[in-house]
C-alpha positions in Angstrom: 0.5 -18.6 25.3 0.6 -15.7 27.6 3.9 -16.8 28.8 5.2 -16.6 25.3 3.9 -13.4 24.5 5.7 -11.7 27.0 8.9 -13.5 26.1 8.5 -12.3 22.6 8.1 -8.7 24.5 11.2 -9.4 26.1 12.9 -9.9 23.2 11.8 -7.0 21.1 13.1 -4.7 24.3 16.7 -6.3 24.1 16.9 -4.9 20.5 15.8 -1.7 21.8 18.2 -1.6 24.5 20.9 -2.2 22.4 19.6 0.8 20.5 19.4 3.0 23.5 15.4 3.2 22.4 16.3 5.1 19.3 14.5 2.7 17.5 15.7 -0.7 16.2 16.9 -2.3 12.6 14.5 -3.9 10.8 16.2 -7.2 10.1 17.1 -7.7 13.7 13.1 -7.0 14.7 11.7 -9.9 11.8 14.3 -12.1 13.0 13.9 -11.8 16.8 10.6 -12.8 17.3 9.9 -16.0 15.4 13.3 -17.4 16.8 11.2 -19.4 19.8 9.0 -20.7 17.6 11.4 -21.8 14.3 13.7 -23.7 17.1 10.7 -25.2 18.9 9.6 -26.5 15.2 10.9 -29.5 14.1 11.3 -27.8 10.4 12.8 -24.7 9.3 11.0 -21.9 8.3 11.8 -20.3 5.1 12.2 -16.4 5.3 13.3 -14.2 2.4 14.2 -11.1 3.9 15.6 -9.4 1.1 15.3 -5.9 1.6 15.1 -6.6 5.5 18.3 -4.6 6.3 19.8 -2.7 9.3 19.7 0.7 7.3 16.4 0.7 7.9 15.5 1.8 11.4 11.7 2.1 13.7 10.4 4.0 15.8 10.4 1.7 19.2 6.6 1.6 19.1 7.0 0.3 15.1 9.3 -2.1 16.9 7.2 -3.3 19.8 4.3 -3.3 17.3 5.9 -5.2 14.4 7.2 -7.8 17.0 4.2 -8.8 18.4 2.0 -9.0 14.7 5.1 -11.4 14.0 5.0 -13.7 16.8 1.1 -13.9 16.5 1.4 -14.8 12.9 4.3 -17.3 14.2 2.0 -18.7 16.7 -0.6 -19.5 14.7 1.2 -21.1 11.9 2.5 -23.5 14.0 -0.9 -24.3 15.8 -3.1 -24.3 12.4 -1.2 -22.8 9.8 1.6 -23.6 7.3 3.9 -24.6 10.1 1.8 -27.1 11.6 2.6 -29.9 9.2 6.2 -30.6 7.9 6.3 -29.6 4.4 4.5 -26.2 5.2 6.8 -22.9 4.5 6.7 -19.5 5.8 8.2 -16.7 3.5 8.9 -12.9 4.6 9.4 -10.8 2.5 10.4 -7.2 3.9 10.5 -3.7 1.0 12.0 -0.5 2.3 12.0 1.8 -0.2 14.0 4.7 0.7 11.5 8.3 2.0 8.5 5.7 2.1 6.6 3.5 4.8 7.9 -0.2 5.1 6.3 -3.5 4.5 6.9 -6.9 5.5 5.2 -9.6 4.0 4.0 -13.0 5.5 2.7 -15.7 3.1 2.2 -19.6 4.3 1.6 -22.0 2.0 1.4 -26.3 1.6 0.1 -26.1 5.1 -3.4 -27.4 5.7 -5.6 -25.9 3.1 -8.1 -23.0 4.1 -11.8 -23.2 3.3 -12.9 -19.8 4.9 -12.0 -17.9 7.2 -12.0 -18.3 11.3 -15.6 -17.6 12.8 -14.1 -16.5 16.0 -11.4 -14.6 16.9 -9.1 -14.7 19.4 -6.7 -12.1 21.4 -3.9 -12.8 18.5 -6.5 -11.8 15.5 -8.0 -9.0 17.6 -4.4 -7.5 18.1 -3.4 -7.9 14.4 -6.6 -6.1 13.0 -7.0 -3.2 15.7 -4.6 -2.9 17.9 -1.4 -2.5 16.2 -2.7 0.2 14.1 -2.8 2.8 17.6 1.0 1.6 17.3 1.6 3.3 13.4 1.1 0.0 11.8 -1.1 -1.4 9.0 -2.2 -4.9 8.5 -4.1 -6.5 5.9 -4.8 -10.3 7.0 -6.1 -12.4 4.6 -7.2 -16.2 4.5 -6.5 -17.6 1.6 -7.0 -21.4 0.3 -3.0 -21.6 -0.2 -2.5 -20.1 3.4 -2.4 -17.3 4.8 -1.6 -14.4 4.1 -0.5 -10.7 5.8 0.7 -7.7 4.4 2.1 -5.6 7.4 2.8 -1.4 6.5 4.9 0.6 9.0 4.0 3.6 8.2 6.3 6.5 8.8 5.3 9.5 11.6 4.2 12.5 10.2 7.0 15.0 10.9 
């Protein structure tokens, strides 16, 4: 786990590199990080990323940030989420309205159904619900009986 963490770390740095750490596209930071995971699956995961485009550029700590709340979220579809059974389905969804803050969307669904939420958790919850938002991003997880769900904001620096 740890091992792919810093592999999805990796990853998020290439795009940054390429950048010259000016900050990275958008579609190019959703798409790097599940990559691992979607080829290691035996499925496909579905991803709408209308609205995901390279016009729309973060800040490398938006980019670090967003790449690891994505690769958690990855993760854990695959261990107990939509993607651990075939028919499950992973959509995101990504809205950049021009002057405002960014928002990608994860939704699961047909994936084993949810009952309540997790009475523990882990390093990947903990890092979704308080530690990405030091990094300028929002996240609203939710569990819900179709799957889960997580609304991610990347809200723009104060200038």
């Amino acid at each position: 786990m740890f091992q792919s963490r810093l592999i999805s770390l990796a990853r998020s740095h290439d795009v940054l590199l390429r950048s010259r750490w000016e900050g990275a596209p958008l579609d190019a930071v959703v798409h790097e990080p599940i990559k691992p995971i979607s080829a290691a699956l035996n499925h496909k995961m579905r991803t709408d990323t209308t609205g995901c485009t390279a016009d729309t550029r973060l800040a490398p700590s938006q980019t670090l940030a967003l790449s690891m709340a994505l690769h958690e979220l990855a993760t854990n579809a695959a261990r107990y989420g939509a993607l651990s059974v075939p028919r499950g389905v992973v959509t995101i969804t990504c809205q950049s309205p021009k002057g405002s803050d960014a928002t990608v969307e994860w939704v699961e669904r047909d994936g084993p159904p949810i009952t309540q939420a997790p009475k523990q958790s882990g390093f990947g919850s903990r890092l979704l619900t308080r530690g990405l938002a030091l990094k300028g991003l929002e996240v609203d997880l939710r569990f819900e009986p179709d799957g889960v769900r997580c609304s991610l904001r990347l809200v723009r620096p104060q200038t």
